[in-house]
N, C-alpha and C positions, 0 to 999 in steps of 0.2 A: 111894195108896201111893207112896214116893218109894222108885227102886232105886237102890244103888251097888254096883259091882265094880271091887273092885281089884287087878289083875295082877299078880304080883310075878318078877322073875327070880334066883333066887338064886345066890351066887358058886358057883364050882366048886369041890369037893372039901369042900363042908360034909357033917358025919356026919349020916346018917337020924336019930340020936337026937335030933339039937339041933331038926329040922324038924319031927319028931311034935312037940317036947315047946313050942314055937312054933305050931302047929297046934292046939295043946290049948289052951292056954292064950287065944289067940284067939279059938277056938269056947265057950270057957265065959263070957266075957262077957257073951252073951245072959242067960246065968242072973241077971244084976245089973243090968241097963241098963234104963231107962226108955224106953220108944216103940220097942225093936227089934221088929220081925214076927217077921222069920229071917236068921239068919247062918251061913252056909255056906262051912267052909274047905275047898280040895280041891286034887286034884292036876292041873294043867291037863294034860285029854289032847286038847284042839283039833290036828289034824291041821300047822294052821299057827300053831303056837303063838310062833312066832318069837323064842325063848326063854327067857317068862313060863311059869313050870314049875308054881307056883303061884298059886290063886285064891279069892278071896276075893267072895264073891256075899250081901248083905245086903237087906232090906227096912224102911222103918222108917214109921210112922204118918203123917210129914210130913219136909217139908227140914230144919224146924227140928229132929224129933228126930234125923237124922241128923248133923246138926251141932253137937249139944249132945252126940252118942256121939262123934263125934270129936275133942272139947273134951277129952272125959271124964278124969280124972286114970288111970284106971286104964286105960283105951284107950292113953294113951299111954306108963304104963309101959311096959304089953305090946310095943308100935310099939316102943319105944328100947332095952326090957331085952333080949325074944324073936327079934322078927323082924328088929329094923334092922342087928344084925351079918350076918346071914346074905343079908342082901339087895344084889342088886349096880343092881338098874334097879325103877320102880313105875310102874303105868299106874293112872288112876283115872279112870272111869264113871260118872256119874248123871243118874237123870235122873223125870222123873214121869211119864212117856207120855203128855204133850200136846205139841202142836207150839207152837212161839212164834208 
């Protein structure tokens, strides 16, 4: 299995409705995508979250499916339509849990 999480910190004074309906929209992907395991949006409550308020935690059958999900034409409506207004910084995660 290959993982990725990606952090996200969103601008200040965005409304809860625009971040559910970006969280939604996000999470239903899985319904469509090829080689995703699991996709999990959430609200980072990491004690040292150091701003990243949201998170994003995926699993995918291989690197290549991961890469071919965020190829995806519809991954990136979502990224440019949903979440990229509301985002001010992204941290991004992966990895396969072998050592090089």
């Amino acid at each position: 299995m290959f993982h990725c999480t990606i952090l996200f910190a969103l601008k200040p004074g965005i409304e809860l409705s625009r971040v559910r309906a970006a969280r939604e929209a996000l999470q239903a992907l899985i319904e469509t995508m090829p080689g995703v395991d699991h996709l999990t949006v959430t609200h980072n409550v990491a004690t040292d979250a150091q701003g990243f308020n949201l998170a994003l935690f995926s699993g995918f059958e291989s690197k290549e499916a991961c890469e071919i999900f965020f190829r995806h034409p519809e991954y990136q409506r979502v990224m440019h339509e949903e979440l990229r207004p509301l985002v001010e910084q992204r941290v991004v995660a992966q990895g396969d849990g072998e050592m090089p």
